[in-house]
C-alpha positions in Angstrom: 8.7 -27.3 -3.9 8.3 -24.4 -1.9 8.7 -20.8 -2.4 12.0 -20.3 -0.9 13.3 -23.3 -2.4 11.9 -22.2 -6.2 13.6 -19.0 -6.1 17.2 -20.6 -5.1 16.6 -23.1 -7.7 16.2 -19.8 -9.9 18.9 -18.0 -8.3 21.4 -21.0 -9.0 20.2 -21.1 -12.6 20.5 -17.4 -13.3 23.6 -17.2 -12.3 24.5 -20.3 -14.4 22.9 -19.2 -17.5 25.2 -15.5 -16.4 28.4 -17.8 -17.5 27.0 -18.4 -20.2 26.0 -15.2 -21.7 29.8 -13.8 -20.4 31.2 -16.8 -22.3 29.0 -16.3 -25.2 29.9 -12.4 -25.5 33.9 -13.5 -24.9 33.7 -15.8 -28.0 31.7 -13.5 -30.1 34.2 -10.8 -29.8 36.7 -13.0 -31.7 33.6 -14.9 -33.8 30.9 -12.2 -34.5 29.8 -14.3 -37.2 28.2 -17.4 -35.1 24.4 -16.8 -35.3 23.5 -20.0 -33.2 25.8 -18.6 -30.4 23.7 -15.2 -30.5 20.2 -17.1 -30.1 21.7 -19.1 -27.3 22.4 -15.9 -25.6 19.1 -14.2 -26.5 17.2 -17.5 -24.7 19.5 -17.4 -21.8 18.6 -13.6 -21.5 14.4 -14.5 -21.8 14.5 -17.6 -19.4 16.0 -15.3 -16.6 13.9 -12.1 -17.9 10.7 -14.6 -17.6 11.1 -16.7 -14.5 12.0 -13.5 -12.8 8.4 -12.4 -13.5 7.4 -15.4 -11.6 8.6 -14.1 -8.5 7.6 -10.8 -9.1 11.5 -9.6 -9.5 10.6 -6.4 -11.4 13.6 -4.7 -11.6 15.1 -8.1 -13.3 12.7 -7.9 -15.6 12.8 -4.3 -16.9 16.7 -4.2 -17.3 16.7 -7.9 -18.4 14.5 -6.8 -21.0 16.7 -3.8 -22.4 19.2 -6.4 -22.6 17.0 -8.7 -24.9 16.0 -6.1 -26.7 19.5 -5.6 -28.2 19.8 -9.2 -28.4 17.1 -9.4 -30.8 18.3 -6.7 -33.2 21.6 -8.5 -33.0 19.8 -11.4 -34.2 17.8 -10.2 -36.9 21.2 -8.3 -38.0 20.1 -5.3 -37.5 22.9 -4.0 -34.7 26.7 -5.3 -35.8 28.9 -7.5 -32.9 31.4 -4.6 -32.0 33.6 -4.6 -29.1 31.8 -1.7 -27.8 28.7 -3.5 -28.0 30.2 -6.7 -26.4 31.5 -4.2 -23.4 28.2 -2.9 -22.8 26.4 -6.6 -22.7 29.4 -7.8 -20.0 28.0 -4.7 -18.5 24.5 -5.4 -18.3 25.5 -8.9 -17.1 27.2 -8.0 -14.1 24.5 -5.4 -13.3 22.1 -8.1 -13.7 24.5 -10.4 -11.6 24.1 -8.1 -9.3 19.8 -7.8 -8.9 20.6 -11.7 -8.3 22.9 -11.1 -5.7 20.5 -8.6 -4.0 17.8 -10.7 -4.1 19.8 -13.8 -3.0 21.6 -12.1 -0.2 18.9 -9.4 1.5 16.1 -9.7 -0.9 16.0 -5.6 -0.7 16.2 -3.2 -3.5 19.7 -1.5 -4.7 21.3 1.2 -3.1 21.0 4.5 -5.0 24.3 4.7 -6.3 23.7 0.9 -7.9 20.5 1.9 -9.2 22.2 4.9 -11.1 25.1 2.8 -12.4 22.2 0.1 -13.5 20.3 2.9 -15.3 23.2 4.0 -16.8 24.1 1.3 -17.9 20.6 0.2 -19.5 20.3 4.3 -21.1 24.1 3.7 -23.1 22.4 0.1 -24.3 18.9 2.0 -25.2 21.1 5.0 -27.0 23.1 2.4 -29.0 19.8 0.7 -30.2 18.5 4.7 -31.2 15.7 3.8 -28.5 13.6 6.5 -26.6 15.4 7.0 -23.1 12.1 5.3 -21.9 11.0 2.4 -23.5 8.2 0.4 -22.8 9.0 -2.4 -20.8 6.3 -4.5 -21.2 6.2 -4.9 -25.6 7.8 -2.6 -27.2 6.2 -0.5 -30.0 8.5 -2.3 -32.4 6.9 -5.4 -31.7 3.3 -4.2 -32.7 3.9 -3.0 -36.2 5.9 -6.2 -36.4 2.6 -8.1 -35.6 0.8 -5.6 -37.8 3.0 -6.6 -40.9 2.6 -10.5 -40.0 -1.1 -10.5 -41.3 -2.1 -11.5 -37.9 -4.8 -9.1 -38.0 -4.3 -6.2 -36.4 -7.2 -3.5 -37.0 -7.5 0.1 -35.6 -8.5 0.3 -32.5 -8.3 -2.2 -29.4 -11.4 -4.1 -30.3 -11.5 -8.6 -31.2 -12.4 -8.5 -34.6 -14.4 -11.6 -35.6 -14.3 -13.1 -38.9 -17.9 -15.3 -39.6 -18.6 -17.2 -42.6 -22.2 -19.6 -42.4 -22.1 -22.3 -44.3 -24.6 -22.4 -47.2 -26.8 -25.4 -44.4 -27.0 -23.5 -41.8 -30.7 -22.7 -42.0 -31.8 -25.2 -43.5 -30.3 -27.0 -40.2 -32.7 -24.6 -38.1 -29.9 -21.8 -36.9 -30.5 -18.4 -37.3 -27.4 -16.9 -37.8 -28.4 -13.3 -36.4 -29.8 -14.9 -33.4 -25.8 -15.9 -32.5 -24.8 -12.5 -33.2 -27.3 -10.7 -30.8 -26.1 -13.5 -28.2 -22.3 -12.2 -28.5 -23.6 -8.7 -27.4 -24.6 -10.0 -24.2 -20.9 -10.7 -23.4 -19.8 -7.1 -24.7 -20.2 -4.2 -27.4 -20.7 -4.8 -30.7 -18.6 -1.9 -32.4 -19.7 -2.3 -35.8 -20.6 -5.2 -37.9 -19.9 -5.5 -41.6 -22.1 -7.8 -44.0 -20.0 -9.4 -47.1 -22.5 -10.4 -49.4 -20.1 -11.0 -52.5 -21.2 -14.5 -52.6 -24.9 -13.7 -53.3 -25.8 -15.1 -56.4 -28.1 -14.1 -59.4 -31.9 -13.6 -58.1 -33.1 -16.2 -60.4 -30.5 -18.6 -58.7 -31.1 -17.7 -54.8 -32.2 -20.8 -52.9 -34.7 -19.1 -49.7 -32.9 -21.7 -47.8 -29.3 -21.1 -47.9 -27.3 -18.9 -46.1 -24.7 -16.5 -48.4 -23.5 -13.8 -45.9 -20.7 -13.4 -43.8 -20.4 -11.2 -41.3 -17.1 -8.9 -40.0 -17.2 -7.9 -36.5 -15.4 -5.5 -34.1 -16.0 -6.0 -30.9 -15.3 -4.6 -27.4 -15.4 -7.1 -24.3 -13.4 -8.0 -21.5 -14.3 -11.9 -22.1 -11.0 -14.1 -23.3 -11.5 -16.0 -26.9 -12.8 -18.8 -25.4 -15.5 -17.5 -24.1 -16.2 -15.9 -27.4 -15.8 -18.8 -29.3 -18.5 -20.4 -27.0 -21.2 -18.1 -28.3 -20.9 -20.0 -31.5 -20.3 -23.4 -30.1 -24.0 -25.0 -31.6 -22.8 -23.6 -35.4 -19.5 -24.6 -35.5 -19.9 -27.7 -37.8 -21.9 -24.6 -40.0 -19.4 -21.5 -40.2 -15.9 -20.9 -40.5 -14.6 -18.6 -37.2 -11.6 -17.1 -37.1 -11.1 -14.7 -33.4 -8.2 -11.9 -34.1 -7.3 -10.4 -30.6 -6.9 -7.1 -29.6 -3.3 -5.3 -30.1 -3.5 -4.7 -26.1 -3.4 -8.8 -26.0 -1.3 -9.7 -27.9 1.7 -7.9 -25.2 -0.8 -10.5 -22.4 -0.1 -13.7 -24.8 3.6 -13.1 -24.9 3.4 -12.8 -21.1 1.1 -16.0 -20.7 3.6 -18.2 -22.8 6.5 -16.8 -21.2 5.1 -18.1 -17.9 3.6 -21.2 -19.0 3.8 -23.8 -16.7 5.7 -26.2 -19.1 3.7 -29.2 -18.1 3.2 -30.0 -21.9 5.9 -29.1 -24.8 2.7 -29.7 -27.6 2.6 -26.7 -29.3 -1.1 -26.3 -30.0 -1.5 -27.2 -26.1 0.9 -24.8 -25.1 -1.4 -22.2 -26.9 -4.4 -22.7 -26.0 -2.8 -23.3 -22.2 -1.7 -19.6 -22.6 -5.6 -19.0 -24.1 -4.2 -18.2 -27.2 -5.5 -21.1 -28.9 -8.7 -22.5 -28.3 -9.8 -26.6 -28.9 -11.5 -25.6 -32.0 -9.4 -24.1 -34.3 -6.4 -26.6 -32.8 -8.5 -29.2 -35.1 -9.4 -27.1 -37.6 -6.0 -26.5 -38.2 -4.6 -30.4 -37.7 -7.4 -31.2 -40.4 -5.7 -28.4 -42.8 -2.6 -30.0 -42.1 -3.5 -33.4 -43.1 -5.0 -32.0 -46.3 -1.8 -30.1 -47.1 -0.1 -33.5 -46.3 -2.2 -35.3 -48.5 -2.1 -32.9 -51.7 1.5 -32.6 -51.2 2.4 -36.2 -51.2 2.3 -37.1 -47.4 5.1 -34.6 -45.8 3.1 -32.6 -43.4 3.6 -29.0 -42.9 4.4 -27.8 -38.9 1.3 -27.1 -37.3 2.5 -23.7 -36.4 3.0 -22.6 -40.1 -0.2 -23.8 -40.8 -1.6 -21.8 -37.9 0.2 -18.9 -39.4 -0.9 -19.0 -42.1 -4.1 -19.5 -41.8 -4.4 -16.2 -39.8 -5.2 -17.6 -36.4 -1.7 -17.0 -34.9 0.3 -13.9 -35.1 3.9 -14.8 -36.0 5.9 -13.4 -33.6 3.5 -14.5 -31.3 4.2 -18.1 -32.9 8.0 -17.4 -32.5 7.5 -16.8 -28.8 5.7 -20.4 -28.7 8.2 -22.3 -30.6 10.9 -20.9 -28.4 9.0 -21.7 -25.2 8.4 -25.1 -26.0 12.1 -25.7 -27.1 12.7 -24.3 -24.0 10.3 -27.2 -21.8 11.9 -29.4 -24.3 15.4 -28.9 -23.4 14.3 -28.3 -19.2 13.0 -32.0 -19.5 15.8 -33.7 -21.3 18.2 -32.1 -18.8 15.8 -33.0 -16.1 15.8 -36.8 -17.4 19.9 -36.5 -17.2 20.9 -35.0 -14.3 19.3 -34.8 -11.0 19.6 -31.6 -8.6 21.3 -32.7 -5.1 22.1 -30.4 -2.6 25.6 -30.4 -1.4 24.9 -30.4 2.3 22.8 -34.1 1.4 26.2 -35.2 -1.1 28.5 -34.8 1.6 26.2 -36.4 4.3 26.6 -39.2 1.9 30.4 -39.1 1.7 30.3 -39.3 5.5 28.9 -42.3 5.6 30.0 -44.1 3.1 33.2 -43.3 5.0 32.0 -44.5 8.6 31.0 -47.6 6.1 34.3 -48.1 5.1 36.0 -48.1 8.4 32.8 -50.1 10.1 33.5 -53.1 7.3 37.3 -52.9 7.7 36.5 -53.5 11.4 34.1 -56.6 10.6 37.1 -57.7 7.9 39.7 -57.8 11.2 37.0 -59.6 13.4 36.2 -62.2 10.8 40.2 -62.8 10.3 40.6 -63.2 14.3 37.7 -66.3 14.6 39.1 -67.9 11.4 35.9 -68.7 10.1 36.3 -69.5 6.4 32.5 -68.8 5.6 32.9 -65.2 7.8 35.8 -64.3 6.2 34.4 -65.1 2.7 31.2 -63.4 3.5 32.9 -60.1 4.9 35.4 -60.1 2.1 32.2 -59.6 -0.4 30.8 -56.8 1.5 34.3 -55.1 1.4 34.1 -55.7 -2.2 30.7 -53.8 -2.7 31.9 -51.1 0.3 35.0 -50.0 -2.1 32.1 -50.1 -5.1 29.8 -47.8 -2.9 32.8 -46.0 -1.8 33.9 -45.5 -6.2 30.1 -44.3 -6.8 29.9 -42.0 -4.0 33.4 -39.9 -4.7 32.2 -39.7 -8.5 29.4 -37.6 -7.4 31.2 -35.2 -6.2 33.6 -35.4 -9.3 33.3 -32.5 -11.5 35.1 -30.8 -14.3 37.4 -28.1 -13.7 36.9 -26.7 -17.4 33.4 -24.0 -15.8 36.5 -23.0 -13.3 39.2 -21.9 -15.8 36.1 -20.4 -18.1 35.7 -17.5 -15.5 39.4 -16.5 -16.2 38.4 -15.8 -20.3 36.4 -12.5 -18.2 39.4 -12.1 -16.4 41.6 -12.0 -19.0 40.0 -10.3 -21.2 39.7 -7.3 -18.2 42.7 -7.0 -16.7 44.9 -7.0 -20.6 42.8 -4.1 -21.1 43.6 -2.1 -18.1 47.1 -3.2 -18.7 47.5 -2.0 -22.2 48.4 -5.3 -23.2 47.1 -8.0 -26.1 47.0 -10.9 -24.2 44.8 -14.2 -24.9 43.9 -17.3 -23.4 44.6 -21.1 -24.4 42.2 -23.6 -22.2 43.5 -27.1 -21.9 42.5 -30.3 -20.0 38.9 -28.4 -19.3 37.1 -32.1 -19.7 39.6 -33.4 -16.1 37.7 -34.1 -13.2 38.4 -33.4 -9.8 36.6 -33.0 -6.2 34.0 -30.0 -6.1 35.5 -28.9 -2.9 38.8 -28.8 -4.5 37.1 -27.0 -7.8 35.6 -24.5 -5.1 38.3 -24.0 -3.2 41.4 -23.4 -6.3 39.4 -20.6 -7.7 41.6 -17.7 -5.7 44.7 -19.1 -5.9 44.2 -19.2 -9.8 42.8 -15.9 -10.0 46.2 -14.9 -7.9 48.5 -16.8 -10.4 46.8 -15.6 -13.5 46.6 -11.5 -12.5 50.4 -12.1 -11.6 51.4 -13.8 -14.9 49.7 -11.0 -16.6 50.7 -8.2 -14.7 54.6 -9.4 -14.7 54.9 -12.1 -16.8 54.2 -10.8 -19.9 55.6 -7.9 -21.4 53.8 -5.2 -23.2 53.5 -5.1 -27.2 56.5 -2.9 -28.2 59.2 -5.4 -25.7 57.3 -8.8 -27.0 58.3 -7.6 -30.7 61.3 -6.2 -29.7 62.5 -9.5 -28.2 61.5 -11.2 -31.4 58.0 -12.4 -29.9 54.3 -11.7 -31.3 52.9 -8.6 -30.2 50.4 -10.8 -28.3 50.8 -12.5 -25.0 50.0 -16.2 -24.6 48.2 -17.7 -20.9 47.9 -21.0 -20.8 46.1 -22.9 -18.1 46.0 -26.5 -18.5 44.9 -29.7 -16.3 45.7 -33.2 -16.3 46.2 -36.3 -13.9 49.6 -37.5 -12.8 50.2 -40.2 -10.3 47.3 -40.1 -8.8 46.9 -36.4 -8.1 45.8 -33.5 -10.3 48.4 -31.0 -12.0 46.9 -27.4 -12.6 49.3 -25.5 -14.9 49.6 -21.4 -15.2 51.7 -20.8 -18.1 52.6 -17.8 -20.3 55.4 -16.7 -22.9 56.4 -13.3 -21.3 60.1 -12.5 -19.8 60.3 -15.4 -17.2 61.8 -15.0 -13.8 65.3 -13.7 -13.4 67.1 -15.5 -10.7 70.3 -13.3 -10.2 67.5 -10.3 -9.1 64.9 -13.3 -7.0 67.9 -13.9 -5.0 69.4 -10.6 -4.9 66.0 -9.7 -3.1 66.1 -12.8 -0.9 69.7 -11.8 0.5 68.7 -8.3 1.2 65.6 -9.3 3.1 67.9 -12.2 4.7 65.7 -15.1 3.6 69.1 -16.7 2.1 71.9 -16.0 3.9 74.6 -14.4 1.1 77.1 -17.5 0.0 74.1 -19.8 0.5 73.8 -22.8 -2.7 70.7 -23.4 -3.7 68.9 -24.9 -6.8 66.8 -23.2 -10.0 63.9 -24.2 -8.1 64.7 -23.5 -4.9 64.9 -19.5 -6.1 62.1 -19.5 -7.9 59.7 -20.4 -5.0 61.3 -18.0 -2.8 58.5 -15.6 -4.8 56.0 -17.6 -2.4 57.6 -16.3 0.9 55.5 -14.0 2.6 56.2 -10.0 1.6 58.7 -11.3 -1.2 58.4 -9.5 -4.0 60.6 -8.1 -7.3 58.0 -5.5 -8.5 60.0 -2.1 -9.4 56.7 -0.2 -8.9 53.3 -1.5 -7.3 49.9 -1.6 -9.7 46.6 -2.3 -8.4 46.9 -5.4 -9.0 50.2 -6.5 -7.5 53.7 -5.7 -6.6 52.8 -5.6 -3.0 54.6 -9.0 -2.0 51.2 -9.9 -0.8 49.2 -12.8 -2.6 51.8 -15.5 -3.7 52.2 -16.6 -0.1 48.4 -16.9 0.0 48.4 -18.9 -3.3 50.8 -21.3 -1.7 49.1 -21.8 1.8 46.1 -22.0 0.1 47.3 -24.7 -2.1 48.7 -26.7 1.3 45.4 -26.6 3.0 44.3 -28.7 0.1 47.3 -31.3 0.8 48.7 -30.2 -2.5 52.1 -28.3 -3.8 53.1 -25.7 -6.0 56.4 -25.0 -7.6 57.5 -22.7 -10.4 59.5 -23.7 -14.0 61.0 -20.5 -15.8 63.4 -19.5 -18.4 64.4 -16.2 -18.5 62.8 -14.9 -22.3 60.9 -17.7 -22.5 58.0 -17.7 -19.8 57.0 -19.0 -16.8 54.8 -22.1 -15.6 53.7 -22.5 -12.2 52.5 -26.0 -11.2 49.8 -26.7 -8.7 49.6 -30.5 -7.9 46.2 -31.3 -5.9 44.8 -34.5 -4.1 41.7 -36.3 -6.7 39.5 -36.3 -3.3 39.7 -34.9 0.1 37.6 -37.9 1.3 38.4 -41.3 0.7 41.6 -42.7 -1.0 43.2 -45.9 -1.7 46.2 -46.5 0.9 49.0 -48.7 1.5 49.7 -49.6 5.4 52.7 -49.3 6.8 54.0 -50.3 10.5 57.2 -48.4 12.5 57.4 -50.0 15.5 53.8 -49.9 17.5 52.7 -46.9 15.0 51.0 -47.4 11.7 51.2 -45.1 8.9 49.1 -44.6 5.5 50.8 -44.0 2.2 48.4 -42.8 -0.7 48.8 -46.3 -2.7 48.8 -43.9 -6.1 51.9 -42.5 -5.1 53.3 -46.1 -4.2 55.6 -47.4 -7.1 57.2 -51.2 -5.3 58.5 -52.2 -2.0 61.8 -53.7 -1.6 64.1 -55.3 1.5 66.5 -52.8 3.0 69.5 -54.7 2.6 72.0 -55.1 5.7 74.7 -53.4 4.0 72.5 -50.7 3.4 71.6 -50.4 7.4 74.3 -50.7 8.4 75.7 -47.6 6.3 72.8 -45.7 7.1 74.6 -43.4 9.3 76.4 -42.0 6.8 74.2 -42.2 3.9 70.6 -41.8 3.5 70.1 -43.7 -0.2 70.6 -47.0 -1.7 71.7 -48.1 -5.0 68.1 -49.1 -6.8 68.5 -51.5 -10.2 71.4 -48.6 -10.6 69.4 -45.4 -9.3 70.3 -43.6 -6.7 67.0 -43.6 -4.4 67.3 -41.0 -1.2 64.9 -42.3 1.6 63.7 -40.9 5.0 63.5 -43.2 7.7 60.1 -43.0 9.3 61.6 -43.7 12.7 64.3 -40.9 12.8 61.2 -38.4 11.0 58.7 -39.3 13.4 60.8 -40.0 16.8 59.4 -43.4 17.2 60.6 -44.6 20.2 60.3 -48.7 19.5 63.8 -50.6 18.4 64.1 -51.4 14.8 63.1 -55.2 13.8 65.4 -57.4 12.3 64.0 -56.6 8.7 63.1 -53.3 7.3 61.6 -52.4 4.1 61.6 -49.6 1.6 58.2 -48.4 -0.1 59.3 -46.4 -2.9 57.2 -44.3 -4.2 57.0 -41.0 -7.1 56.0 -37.9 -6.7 56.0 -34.8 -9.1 59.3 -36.9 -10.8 60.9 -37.0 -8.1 61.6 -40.7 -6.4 62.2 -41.2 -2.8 61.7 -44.5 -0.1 60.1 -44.8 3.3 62.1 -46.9 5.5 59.4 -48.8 7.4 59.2 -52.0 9.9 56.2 -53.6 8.5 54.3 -53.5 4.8 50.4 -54.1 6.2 48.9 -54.3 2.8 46.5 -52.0 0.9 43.7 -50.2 2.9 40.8 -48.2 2.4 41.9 -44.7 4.3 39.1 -42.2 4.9 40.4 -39.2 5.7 39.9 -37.2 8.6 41.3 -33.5 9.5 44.2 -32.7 12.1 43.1 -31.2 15.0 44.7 -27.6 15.6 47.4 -29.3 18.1 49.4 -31.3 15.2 48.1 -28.5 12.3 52.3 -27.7 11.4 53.4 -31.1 12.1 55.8 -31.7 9.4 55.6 -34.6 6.8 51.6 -35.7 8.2 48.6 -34.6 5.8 45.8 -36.3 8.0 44.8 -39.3 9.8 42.3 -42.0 9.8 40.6 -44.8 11.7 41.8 -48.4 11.6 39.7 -51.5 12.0 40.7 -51.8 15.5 40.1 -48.3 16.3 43.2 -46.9 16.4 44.6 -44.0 15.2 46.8 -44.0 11.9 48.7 -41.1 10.2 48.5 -40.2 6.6 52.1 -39.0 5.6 52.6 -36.3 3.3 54.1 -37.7 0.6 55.3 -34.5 -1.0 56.7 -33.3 1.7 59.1 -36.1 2.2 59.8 -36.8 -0.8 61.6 -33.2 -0.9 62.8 -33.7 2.4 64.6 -36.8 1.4 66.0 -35.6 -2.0 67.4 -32.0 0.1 68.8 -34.2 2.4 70.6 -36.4 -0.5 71.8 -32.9 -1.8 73.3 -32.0 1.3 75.3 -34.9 1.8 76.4 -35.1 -1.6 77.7 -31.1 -1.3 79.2 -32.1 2.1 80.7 -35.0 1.2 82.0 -32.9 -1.9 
């Protein structure tokens, strides 16, 4: 992996573990209490502090660390979960959004006012932790005496300090233990040496040849413990060495683990990998630990306690190690589940998957025409596995829409505030699944929908109680499949829409001429005509008559539909229906005259005969009489001005959409057929009741109909003549 491509991979995860902070803060506002929630935020605040040093991202780094920093004192329970602190964190999380942004977009440093607002930002987090305006960015004092109380050995001064104890054989084995002690000085300054001699015996009881002193040593030396420990390599099986560092190195091991590789999540590798451990004392303490194990009864203690313990790692050294290799633990587990695909390389796929599909429906037709039984057999199992292929592929790109309606908890939590309004939301239907381009692409539209409900749809505190309604506002957004499509719901509990005023507006503007009938629904999505709005006054955030058109062209360039549900008192919900995939769907073939015609084969309910009674009062009517049910229907021939005679049988495909039931008059029912979906060109791009179009077997050209579309055509119609006839 190259550089370039490391530090989007970093960039991408960042931002991702930025959610989760946001998210975490949101919840913790309402939950201060949940202590695994505040570690999960303190690790996703170290990973990006630490792979940031990676690429030498300094300013990352030092306000990432601030951010920790409070994190950690919030951990230990030293600083309380207040809403000002929670403010402050969303803060520092869009600042550090921000350095991401920078260095994702120009790679160039802030501009001076963003690196004021950043600095102020990081001073009101550094006041509320009663920290010195400049802190130390690399360990914080803190830390040190921390270290200092962990019996990790801290001494005065910045010197190793060296703990030797000879065994009782060493000279008798032919060492001189002095001799080892000169040799260290070759590698640095000896600062002072201390001789224990508290296990000297009696005179009468001193063997010549045994060895009773131990030595304590400060030294000074730019050499790593390694290095040191080598100096006593040839008396290792004949003293007991323990290697404090320096407090200066103890800020370096922190660093070193923070930016281990993460080839190995073994902790005592980890540590000596960071050249905290060394090979030695690993074993030394793995034979401790089996001794432990075997005077306690077999349960071994965890290595790192034991290395604790025994003095040879600081603790909050240790902590920093057991967090880094929970971290490599979890990278590799997620690595062995999921595997990072660009999007560019996933849609190449879906493209041909989808030249596939149209390449074996053209071998299918060929193999038909010869009448071979053993073609026809053998093309009809490669269809089989196409449609399989075809099923795998569009599950890639399936994901769950539950990240999307996440970012609105921020939202939410925002914009009631600079409304002066208690207002919370309820997530449903996070776990559906639909196309990432569709995920991608809803995200305004919602954003539009939800401000709006907010800003108009609920009332402030003193009207909600007033009307008999808690003091706090309800949003809902919910998701869910229906019929083969996806419905996105934006509800909430505030006043609702009031039509008398929607259509009082309407008249003025002359969007409904005055006199005009028209349906519940049919006034409420007037709101989605362009400049339409009922706002008395105009708020930054809407009022402006701009936005709901967008929501609703926005929606339509998706091949989906919106419509509104209200009750005046009660709320309002706003419905977004959306196509599963924008690639490949199941499809029904129809024929009108030389013209074929797709029909999303979700949407598709039965096909029946048009009776010739029926025809023959089509001129008057445009329904039949289904199992007792009046069915309205649109004629594909009249719709699309095909210019071929009618055959001497015509069917109906019935088929459901949003509730509403409607039938395609048709010549021909051509079966089901695998449609991949291709875009419009700018000549047909407001051709009425057509979504797309798509590739036959053959070659030609066949239109997708916009089911929606004429289904509501069909019903108006029905409406009309029933008024008329009326």
């Amino acid at each position: 992996m190259g550089m370039d491509q490391a530090l989007q991979t970093y960039i991408e995860e960042s931002r991702g573990l930025l959610e989760e902070m946001e998210s975490i803060l949101l919840r913790l506002e309402s939950e201060p209490q949940e202590e695994e929630t505040v570690n999960a935020m303190f690790r996703a605040a170290h990973t990006i502090k630490g792979s940031a040093g990676l690429f030498g991202l300094d300013a990352i780094v030092a306000f990432t660390h601030v951010v920790e920093n409070a994190l950690d004192e919030v951990r230990e329970g030293a600083l309380a979960v207040n809403g000002e602190l929670v403010e402050l964190l969303l803060k520092c999380c869009d600042h550090i959004g921000l350095l991401i942004t920078v260095v994702a977009e120009t790679g160039e440093a802030l501009d001076a006012e963003q690196a004021a607002a950043g600095e102020a930002i990081a001073a009101a987090l550094r006041s509320l932790l009663g920290e010195a305006a400049a802190a130390d960015a690399a360990m914080p004092a803190v830390h040190e005496a921390r270290l200092a109380a962990s019996g990790g050995g801290l001494i005065e001064g910045d010197y190793w300090h060296l703990s030797l104890v000879f065994g009782r054989e060493v000279l008798k084995n032919g060492m001189d233990p002095i001799s080892f002690i000169r040799y260290l000085s070759t590698i640095g300054d000896i600062v002072s040496l201390r001789i224990d001699d508290s296990a000297l015996p009696e005179l009468n009881a001193i063997d010549p040849e045994s060895c009773y002193l131990s030595f304590s040593i400060e030294f000074k030396s730019e050499a790593d413990k390694k290095t040191i420990e080598d100096v006593f390599e040839f008396v290792r099986e004949d003293c007991k060495l323990r290697i404090f560092p320096p407090p200066s190195h103890l800020a370096a091991f922190v660093d070193r683990l923070e930016h281990a590789s993460g080839n190995t999540d073994m902790l005592g590798q980890l540590l000596i990998e960071a050249g905290i451990l060394t090979g030695h004392e690993l074993e030394d303490a793995l034979a401790s630990q089996e001794s432990m194990a075997a005077a306690g009864g077999g349960a071994k203690p965890p290595i790192g306690e034991v290395l604790v313990n025994e003095g040879v790692v600081q603790k909050e050294v240790m902590d920093v190690a057991l967090e880094k290799q929970r971290q490599i633990r979890d990278h590799k587990a997620q690595e062995a589940k999921f595997v990072r695909v660009s999007a560019e390389k996933l849609d190449e796929l879906i493209n041909l998957v989808g030249e596939l599909v149209i390449a074996g429906a053209g071998a299918s037709l060929l193999a038909q025409r010869s009448g071979d039984a053993a073609l026809h057999e053998s093309t009809s199992v490669v269809s089989g596995l196409v449609e399989e292929i075809r099923d795998g592929a569009l599950k890639l790109r399936m994901v769950e829409i539950g990240e999307t309606f996440n970012r609105f908890q921020r939202v939410v939590r925002d914009v009631s505030k600079e409304l002066g309004k208690d207002i919370g939301l309820e997530i449903g239907g996070a776990e559906t699944e639909l196309d990432k381009t569709v995920v991608e692409k809803i995200g305004d539209p919602l954003m539009h929908l939800v401000r709006n409900a907010m800003d108009h749809g609920i009332e402030p505190a003193a009207a909600r109680v007033a009307a008999g309604k808690p003091a706090k506002g309800t949003l809902r957004l919910n998701a869910y499949h229906d019929s083969g499509s996806i419905v996105i719901e934006v509800a909430d509990d505030g006043g609702g829409l009031k039509k008398e005023r929607i259509l009082r507006k309407a008249i003025e503007r002359g969007i409904v001429s005055p006199g005009q009938s028209l349906t519940d629904s049919e006034i409420y999505n007037l709101v989605f005509e362009a400049g339409f709005s009922t706002a008395d006054q105009v708020t930054n955030l809407s009022g402006r008559g701009v936005g709901m058109d967008v929501v609703k062209r926005n929606i339509q360039a998706l091949r989906g539909s919106v419509d509104i549900e209200s009750a005046e008192g009660r709320g309002t919900t706003v419905r977004i229906r959306l196509p599963l995939t924008l690639a490949i769907i199941d499809g029904f073939l129809v024929g009108v005259g030389k013209s074929a015609f797709v029909v999303p084969l979700d949407m598709v309910l039965e096909c029946i005969e048009l009776s010739e009674a029926d025809r023959k009062a089509a001129d008057t009517r445009n329904y039949v009489n289904l199992r007792g049910e009046v069915l309205p229907f649109v004629r594909l021939r009249d719709q699309f001005e095909v210019k071929a005679a009618a055959g001497k049988r015509e069917n109906i495909v019935v088929v459901q959409y949003g509730g509403q039931k409607a039938g395609f008059v048709v010549d021909e029912l051509m079966g089901e057929f695998q449609t991949v979906i291709k875009p419009l060109g700018n000549v047909f791009r407001n051709l009425r009741g057509i979504s797309g179009s798509t590739i036959l077997g053959t070659g030609e050209v066949a239109l997708i109909l916009d089911v929606p579309t004429l289904v509501q055509l069909a019903v108006a119609r029905d409406e009309q003549m029933a008024m008329h006839g009326a």
